[in-house]
C-alpha positions, 0 to 999 in steps of 0.5 A: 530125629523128626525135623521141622518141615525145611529144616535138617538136623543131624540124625547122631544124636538119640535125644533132641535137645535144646541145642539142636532146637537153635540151631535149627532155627538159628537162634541162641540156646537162651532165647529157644529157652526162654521162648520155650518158658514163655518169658514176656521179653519173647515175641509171641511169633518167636515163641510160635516158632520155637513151639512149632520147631520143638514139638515137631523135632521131639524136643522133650526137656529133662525136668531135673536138668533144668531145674538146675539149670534155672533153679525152678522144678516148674511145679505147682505147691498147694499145702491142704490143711487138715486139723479143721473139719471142712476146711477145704470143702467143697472145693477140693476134688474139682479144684484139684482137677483145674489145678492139675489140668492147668499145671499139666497143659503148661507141662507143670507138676503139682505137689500137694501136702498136708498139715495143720495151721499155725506153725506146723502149715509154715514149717511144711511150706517152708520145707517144699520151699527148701526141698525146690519141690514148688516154684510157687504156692497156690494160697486157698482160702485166705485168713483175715490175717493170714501168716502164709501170705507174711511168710512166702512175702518174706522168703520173695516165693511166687503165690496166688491167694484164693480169695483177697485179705483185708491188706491187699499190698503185693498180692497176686490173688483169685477170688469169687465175688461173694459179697455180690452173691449175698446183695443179690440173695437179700434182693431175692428175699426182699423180692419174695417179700421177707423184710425180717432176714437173718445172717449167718455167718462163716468164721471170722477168720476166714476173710470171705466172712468179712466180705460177705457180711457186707454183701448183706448189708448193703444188700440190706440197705438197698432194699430199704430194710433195717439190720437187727444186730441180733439176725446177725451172727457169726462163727457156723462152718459146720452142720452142727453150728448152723443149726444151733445158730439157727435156733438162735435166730427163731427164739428171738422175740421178732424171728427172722422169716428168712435166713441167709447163710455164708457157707453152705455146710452151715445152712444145712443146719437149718433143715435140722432145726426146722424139723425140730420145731416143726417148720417146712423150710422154703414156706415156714423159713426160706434159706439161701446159701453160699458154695453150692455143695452137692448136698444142696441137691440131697435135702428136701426141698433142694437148698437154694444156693450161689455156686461156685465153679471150683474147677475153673477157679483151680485152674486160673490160679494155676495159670496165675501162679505159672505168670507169676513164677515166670516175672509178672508182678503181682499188682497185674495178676488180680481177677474176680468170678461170680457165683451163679444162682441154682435154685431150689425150693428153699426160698419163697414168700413167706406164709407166716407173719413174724408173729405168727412165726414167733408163736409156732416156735415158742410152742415147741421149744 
């Protein structure tokens, strides 16, 4: 047994434990505990010197004993859905890194599951809930009306939503300013010169779809543009759709000479109806995008895009979930991130009037 500088311990016992941590610093076994927890009712300078004493004794807790003892498996519980393509790009494998760097500093776990919606997504949270497999739930991204949040608000279970709902009430969340993303891309169209700009938006279950629609729109406002309702449409998650949309867009008698899309997947559609019209995407169309996947950096041009910093974001939701889970209450555990602009060639000025726009596209559909 390696004691703290000046202090002696007994060398008898083979494992060092919490009560040889007290008594060598002379506290009791519930203030070493909770100091070695991190409780906010400890000072930080006795939570120092807990550390310090602890770590240079060996102090290692034994996880199943104290999950016994304090009801908690000190792990993390994040439940991946599986039944909607894409659900959980682009985000996942450098979210799942921040998560689990975080958790792991904190000497946490995380137990991951997989499931689809609905009912069968509840069931899955409520067995890890039940099993004492997870403290708390990191909640990703958020539905406009999401029963997740309803759920572990009813069963009083710690969790962290990534993203905001529409009704905050007693939420603990982490959220990227999206709607900041989508005013700044209508200024940088603007600022090309695009004064005809479509949106294409994510689903409409998801509640980032809802605020970024308002980031259009006022971006919109502050430009001094007009919203044409029939720029505006809603529902493209996916390649397939985003091009369909896109298509949409450019059969409209005045078609936009720019389009703006809420998720990234979706603005890769863009490519594919340009190349069957016969436009050259960043000159013929500008695009810009919302995620920052790595098949921006595939297309040509490169897709302009507001990235998100997934690993960052995973690991403040861990350490949010790990405040709450330990006592803080929800209301002060409420932060925000911008997405930062990478360029690419996928936005310009425009070469092509609305008209002349109009005319390219009605001789090739």
């Amino acid at each position: 047994m390696k004691a703290a500088p000046g202090i002696e311990v007994s060398p008898s016992a083979d494992r060092v434990t919490i009560s040889d941590v007290a008594d060598a610093l002379g506290l009791t076994k519930g203030t070493v505990s909770r100091a070695l927890n991190n409780y906010p009712d400890i000072s930080d300078a006795t939570r120092q010197r807990v550390a310090r004493t602890a770590e240079s004794m060996g102090y290692r807790p034994l996880a199943h004993a104290q999950a016994i003892r304090t009801g908690r498996s000190r792990a993390i519980g994040l439940v991946l859905q599986t039944d909607v393509a894409g659900a959980q790009r682009p985000f996942l494998s450098d979210f799942l890194a921040g998560v689990s760097n975080a958790a792991s500093d904190a000497s946490w776990t995380l137990t991951v599951a997989m499931s689809s919606g609905g009912n069968e997504m509840l069931a899955t949270m409520r067995r890890l809930i039940e099993e004492r497999k997870a403290d708390g739930f990191i909640v990703p991204r958020t539905l406009a009306e999401d029963a997740r949040a309803t759920l572990l608000n009813s069963l009083k279970v710690p969790f962290v939503l990534y993203g905001r709902l529409r009704e905050i009430g007693d939420c603990a969340w982490f959220d990227i300013l999206g709607e900041e993303a989508m005013r700044k891309a209508v200024a940088r169209l603007a600022g090309q010169g695009h004064s005809r700009i479509g949106f294409v938006n994510g689903g409409m279950e998801y509640n980032f779809s809802y605020l970024r629609e308002e980031g259009f729109r006022v971006g919109m406002q502050e430009a001094g543009l007009k919203v044409d309702e029939n720029l505006v449409v809603n529902g493209a998650m996916t390649r397939e759709v985003g091009r369909d949309k896109v298509v949409e867009l450019l059969a409209h008698d005045k078609p936009p000479t720019a389009v703006l899309f809420a998720v990234d997947m979706a603005a890769l559609g863009a490519y594919d109806a340009a190349e069957a019209i016969g436009l050259q995407i960043g000159q013929d169309l500008s695009v810009i995008s919302y995620d920052g996947i790595p098949e921006c950096a595939w297309v040509r041009p490169k897709l302009t895009s507001f990235r998100v910093d997934s690993k960052m974001a995973g690991g403040r939701l861990a350490e949010l979930l790990i405040r709450h889970v330990r006592g803080e209450h929800p209301s002060t555990l409420r932060e925000t991130a911008h997405a930062m602009l990478w360029p690419g060639g996928s936005d310009g000025p425009p070469r092509l009037t609305t008209e002349e726009l109009a005319n390219r596209v009605a001789g090739a559909i």
